[in-house]
TIBAVO-660486 format. One line per 5 residues: their letters; for each residue x, y, z of C-alpha. Coordinates in nm, 4 decimals. Example, Ala and Ser with C-alpha at 12.3 -4.5 7.8 and 13.67 -1.06 7.14 Angstrom:
<pts>
AS> 1.2300 -0.4500 0.7800  1.3670 -0.1060 0.7140
</pts>
This chain:
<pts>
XXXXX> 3.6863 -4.1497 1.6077  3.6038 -3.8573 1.3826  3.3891 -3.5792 1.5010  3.4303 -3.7064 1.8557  3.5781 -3.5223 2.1051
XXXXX> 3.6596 -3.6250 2.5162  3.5278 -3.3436 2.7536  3.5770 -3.2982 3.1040  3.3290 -3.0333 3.3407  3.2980 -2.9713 3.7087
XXXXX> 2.9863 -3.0527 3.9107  2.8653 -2.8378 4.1813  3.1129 -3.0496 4.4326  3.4259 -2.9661 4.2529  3.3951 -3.3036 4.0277
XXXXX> 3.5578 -3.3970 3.7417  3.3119 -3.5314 3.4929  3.4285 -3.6936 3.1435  3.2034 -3.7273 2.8602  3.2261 -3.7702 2.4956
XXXXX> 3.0741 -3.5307 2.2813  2.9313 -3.6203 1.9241  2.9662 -3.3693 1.6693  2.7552 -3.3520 1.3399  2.8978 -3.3850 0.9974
XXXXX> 2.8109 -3.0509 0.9311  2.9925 -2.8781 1.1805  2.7634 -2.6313 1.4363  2.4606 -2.7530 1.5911  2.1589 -2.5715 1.7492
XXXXX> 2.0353 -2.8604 1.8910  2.1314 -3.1061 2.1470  2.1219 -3.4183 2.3351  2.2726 -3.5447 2.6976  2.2746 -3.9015 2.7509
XXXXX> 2.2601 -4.0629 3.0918  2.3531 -4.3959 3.2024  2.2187 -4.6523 3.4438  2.3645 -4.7151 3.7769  2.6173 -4.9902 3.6854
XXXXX> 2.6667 -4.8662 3.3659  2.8576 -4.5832 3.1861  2.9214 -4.3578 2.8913  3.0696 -4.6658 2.7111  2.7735 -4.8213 2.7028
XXXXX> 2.6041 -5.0134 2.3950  2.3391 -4.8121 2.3877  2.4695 -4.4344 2.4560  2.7491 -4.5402 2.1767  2.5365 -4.6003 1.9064
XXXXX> 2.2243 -4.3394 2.0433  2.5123 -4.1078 2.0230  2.6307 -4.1716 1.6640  2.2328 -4.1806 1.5477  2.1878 -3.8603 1.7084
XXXXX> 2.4602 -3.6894 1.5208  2.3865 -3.8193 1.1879  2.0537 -3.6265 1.2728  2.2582 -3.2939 1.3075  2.1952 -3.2798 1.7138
XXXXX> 2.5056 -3.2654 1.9345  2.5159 -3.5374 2.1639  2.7232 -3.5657 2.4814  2.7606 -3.8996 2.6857  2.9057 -3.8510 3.0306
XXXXX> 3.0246 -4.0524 3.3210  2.8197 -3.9775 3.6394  3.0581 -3.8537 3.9100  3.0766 -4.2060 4.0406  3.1558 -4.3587 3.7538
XXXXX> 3.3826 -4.4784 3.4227  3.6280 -4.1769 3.4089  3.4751 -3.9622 3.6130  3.6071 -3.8264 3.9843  3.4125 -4.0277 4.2654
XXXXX> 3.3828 -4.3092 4.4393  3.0618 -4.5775 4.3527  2.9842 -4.5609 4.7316  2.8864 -4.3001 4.7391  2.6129 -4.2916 4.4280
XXXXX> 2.2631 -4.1105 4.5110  1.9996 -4.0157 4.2773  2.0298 -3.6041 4.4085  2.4055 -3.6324 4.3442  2.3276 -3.7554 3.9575
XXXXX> 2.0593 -3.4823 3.9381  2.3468 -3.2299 4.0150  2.5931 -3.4388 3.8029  2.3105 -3.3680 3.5101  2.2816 -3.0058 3.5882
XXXXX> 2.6356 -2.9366 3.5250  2.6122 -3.1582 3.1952  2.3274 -2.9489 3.0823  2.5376 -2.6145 3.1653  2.7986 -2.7164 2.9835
XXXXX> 2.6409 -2.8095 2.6492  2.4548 -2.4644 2.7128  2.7632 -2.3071 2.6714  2.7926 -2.4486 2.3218  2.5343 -2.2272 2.2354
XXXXX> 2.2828 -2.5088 2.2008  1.9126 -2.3842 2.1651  1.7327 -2.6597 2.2426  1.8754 -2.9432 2.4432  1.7111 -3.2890 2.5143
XXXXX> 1.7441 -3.5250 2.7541  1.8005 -3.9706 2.7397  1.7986 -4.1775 3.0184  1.8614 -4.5517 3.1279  1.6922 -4.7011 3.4234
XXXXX> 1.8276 -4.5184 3.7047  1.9653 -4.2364 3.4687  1.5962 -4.2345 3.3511  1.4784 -4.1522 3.6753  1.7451 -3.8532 3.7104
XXXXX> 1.6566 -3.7498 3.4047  1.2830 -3.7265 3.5625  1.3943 -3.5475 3.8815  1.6254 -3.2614 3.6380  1.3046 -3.1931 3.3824
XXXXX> 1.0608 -3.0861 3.6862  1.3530 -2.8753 3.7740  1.4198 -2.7593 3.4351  1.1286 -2.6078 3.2112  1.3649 -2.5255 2.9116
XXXXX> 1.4494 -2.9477 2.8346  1.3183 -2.9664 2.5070  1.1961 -3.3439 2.5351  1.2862 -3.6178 2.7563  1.3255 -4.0173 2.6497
XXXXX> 1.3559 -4.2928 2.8992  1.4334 -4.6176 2.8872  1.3229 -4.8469 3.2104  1.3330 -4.5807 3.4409  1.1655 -4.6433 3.8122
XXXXX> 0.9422 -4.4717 3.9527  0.9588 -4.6028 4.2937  1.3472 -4.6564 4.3189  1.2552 -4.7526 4.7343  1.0909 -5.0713 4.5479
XXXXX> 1.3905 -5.2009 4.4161  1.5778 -5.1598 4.7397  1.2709 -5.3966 4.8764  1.3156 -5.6729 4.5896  1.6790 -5.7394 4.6211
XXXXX> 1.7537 -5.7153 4.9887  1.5675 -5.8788 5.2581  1.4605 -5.6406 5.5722  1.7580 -5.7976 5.7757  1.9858 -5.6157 5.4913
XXXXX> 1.8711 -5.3406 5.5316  1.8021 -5.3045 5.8824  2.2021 -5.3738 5.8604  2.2819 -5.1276 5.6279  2.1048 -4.8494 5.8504
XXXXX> 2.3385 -4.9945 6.1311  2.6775 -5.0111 5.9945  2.6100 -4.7282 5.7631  2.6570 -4.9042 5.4134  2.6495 -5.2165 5.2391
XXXXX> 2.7875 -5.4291 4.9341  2.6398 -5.4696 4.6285  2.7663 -5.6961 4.3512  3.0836 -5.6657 4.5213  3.0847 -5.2931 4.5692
XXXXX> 3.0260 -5.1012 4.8877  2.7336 -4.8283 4.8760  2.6754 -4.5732 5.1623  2.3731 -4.5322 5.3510  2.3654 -4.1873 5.2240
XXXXX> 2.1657 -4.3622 4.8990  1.9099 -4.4778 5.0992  1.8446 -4.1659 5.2889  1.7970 -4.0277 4.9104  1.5828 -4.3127 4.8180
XXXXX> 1.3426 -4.2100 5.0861  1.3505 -3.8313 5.0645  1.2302 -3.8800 4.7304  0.9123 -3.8372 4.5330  0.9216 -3.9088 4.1792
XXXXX> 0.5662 -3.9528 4.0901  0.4923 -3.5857 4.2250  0.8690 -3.4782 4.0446  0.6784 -3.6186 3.6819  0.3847 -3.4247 3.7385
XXXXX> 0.5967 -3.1095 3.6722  0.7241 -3.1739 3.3965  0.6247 -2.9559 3.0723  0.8365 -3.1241 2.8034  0.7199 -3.4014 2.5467
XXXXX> 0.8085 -3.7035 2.7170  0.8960 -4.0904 2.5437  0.9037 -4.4076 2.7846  1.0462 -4.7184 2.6395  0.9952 -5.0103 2.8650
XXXXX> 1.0323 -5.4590 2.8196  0.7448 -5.6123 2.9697  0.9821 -5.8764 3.0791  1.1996 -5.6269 3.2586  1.2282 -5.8035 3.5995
XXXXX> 1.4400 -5.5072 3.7856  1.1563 -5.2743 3.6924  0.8590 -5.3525 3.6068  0.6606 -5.2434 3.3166  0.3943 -5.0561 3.5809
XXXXX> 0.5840 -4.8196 3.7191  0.6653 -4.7135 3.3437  0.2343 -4.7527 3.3054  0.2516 -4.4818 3.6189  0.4881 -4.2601 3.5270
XXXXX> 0.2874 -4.2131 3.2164  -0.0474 -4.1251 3.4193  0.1803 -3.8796 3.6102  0.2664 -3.7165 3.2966  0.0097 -3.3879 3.1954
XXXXX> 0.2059 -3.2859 2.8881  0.2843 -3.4460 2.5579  0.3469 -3.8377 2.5906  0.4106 -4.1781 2.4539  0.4346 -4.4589 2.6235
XXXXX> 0.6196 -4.7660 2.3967  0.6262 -5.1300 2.5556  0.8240 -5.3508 2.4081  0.6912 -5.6867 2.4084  0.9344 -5.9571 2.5478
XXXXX> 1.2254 -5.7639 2.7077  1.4237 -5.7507 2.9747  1.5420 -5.4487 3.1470  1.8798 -5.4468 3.0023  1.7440 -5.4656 2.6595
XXXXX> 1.9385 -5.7948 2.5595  1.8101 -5.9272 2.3021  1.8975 -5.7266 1.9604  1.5886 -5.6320 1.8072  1.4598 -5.5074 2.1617
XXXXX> 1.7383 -5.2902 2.1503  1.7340 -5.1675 1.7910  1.3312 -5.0918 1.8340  1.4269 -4.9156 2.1433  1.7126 -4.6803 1.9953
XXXXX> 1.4851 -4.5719 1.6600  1.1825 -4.5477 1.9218  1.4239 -4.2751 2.1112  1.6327 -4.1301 1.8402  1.2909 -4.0357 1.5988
XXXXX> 1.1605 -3.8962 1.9352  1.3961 -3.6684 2.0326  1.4920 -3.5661 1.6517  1.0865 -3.4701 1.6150  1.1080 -3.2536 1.9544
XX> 1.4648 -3.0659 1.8854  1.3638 -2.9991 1.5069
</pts>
């Protein structure tokens, strides 16, 4: 389409990472966006699409990228950890820096919300950060869909299959290195959590958590009969203004 344009950058491990960036009508922008996806999701997504197209109408520069493990990207799904998206992020934010952005912001979806977490402690210049059904306690979701005999198994054979798809024991080793909750307390930037309280992968807590971890400038937006894949229309269309107002407010 017009004013889109494919991309491809290296992460740190010599990666090939696609994305699609999202030029304004007006040419040049100061300001931009990076859009992250959830774990068995990417760039194509419903919701990166059209937060992408919103964003540029805005005048911000928006890139959506596959994750090394994912969509176009170099990388194999098994071997998906939430430190390898972190670094997958970094080199997303590099390159957009090289655009000459000013200010850059940060969206993320459920797991790409909780990278997007981990990268702002790490990085004080994100402008503002939006997430949508991130976890904070990524070990908990591990607990609710395997039983201890699963994972007890994955430890010994050194990986397992999910939906089909084998994932390496190296995720959770990273699962239980991590510490979110004391990652969110370093962040500086204006943060927006969007979160269903029907959202049965994560529940709406954790978002209620992340947003008493937060010490800087916050909203917390729950949207009243969702699900964590924001399926129903109007969840979703709440959820993308929500974001898109947020993040045009914070890069303005």
């Amino acid at each position: 389409m017009q004013n889109e344009e494919r991309v491809t950058f290296l992460n740190n491990r010599g990666q090939a990472l696609v994305g699609i960036l999202h030029h304004p009508d007006n040419g040049e922008a100061s300001t931009a966006a990076i859009l992250c996806h959830g774990m068995e999701s990417n760039k194509e997504s419903e919701k990166l699409v059209a937060l992408s197209q919103a964003l540029a109408k805005r005048g911000i520069l928006t890139l959506r990228f596959d994750f090394a493990y994912a969509g176009e990207s170099s990388g194999k799904f098994e071997d998906i950890t939430y430190s390898g998206e972190v670094e997958d992020l970094r080199a997303a934010y590099d390159f957009i820096q090289r655009l000459s952005a000013e200010k850059i912001a940060i969206l993320g979806s459920s797991m790409g919300g909780t990278v997007a977490l981990l990268f702002a402690a790490e990085e004080k210049r994100v402008a503002a950060l939006a997430t949508i059904a991130a976890p904070l306690h990524p070990e908990k979701i591990t607990e609710a869909i395997l039983s201890r005999e699963e994972v007890q198994q994955w430890r010994r054979e050194g990986f397992l299959h999910y939906h089909g798809r084998r994932i390496n024991m190296s995720l959770l080793e990273d699962i239980e290195r991590l510490d979110v909750a004391g990652a969110v307390k370093k962040i500086v930037c204006p943060v927006l959590l969007l979160h269903g309280d029907r959202d049965d992968t994560v529940p709406v807590a954790e978002a209620n958590e992340i947003y008493d971890c937060l010490v800087g400038s916050k909203r917390l937006v729950v949207l009243s009969g969702a699900d964590h894949r924001l399926s129903d229309p109007s969840h979703l269309e709440r959820a993308l203004e929500e974001a898109v107002d947020w993040l045009s407010q914070h890069l303005g």
